[in-house]
N, C-alpha and C positions, 0 to 999 in steps of 0.2 A: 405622521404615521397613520396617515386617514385610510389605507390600503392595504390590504392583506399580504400584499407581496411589498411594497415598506417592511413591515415586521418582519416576514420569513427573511429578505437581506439584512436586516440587524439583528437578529439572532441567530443566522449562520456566522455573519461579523462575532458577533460573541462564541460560537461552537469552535472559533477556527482560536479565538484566545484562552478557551478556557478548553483546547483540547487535553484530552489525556493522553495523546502521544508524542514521543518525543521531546518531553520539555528537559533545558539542559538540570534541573530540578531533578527528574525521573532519571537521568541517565546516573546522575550519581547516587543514585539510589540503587543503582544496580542494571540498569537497561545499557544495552550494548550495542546498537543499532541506531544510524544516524535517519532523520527521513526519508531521504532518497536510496538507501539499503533497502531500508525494510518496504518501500515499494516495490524496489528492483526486484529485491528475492521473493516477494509475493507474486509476482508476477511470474517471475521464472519458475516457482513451486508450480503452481497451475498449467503453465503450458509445457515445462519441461523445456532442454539447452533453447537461447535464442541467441542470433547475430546482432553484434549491432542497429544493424537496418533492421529488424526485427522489433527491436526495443524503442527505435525511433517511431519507428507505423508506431505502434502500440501506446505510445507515451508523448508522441505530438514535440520531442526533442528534436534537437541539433546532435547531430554524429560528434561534434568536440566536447558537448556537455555528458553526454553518456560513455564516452572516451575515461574523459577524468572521474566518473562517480565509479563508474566498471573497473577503473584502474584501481581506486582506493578498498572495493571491494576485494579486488584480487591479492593487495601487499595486505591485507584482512586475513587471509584464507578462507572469504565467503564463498566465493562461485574459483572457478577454475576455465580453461580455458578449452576445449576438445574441436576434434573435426568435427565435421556437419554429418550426425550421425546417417544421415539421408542421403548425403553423398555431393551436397555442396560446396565449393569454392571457399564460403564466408566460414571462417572460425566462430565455434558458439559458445555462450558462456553457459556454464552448468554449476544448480547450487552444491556446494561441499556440505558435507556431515556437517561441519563446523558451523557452516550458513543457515543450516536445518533446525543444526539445536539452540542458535541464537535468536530464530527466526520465532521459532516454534515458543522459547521462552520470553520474546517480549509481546507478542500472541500474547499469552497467558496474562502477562502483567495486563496489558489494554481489556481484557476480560475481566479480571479480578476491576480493574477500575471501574466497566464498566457496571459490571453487578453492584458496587458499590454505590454509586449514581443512581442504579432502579431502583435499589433494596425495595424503597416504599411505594414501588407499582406492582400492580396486579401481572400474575403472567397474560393477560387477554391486551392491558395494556400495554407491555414489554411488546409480544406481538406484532400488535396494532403500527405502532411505531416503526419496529422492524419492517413490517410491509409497506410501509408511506416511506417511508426511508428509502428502500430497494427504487422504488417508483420513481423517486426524486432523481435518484442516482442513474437509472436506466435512460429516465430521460433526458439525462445532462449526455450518458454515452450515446445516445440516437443522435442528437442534435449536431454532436461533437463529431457524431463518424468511428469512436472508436471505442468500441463494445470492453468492456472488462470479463473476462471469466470466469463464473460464476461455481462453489461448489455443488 
């Protein structure tokens, strides 16, 4: 670990094991939301209905891999299925109430966790973080080709 970016790869290696989202731990605690949900409906919250091919650009998948998470989604009653409010061909999927309020309350939980984690930083350092964070992240989507939506 003679290297700065040594470290940043094994302490991303540890951020991705000691995430606070999704652990099958968290979910029986009360989270409702499997990974690739709560991406998808992140995703579809921000940009509003998307097709398939939409979600594929977006998300760097295969049309059979987002097939089967959209499908489990949908015997869910997360997203629903509508025309192309625009006036396209491709059916779009759009989040339900249902998808909104589960969406919105494991949000909450991943907050609550993460305030928990700060507690003992300063807000300049909570921040700080935040913005190195963003940065990290913008540059993985530059690199990658495919930008996330930002609030």
């Amino acid at each position: 670990m003679d290297k700065p970016t040594h470290l940043i790869e094994f302490e991303t290696m540890l951020l991705a094991r000691h995430s606070l989202l999704h652990t099958p731990r968290a979910r029986s605690a009360g989270w409702q939301l499997d990974r690739s949900a709560y991406l998808l409906l992140s995703r579809i919250s921000m940009d509003g209905p998307m097709s398939i091919s939409q979600l594929s650009e977006a998300f760097g998948l295969d049309a059979s891999t987002l097939n089967r998470q959209t499908a489990a989604m949908l015997r869910a009653g997360l997203v629903e299925r509508i025309p192309d409010p625009d006036g396209g061909i491709a059916r779009k999927f759009r989040i339900t109430e249902e998808g909104l309020v589960r969406l919105d309350t494991d949000r909450a939980y991943n907050i609550e966790g993460l305030e928990r984690v700060l507690s003992a930083w300063t807000p300049e350092e909570v921040a700080d973080f935040a913005a190195v964070l963003e940065r990290f992240n913008r540059d993985i989507e530059r690199l990658d080709g495919r930008p996330w939506p930002r609030p």
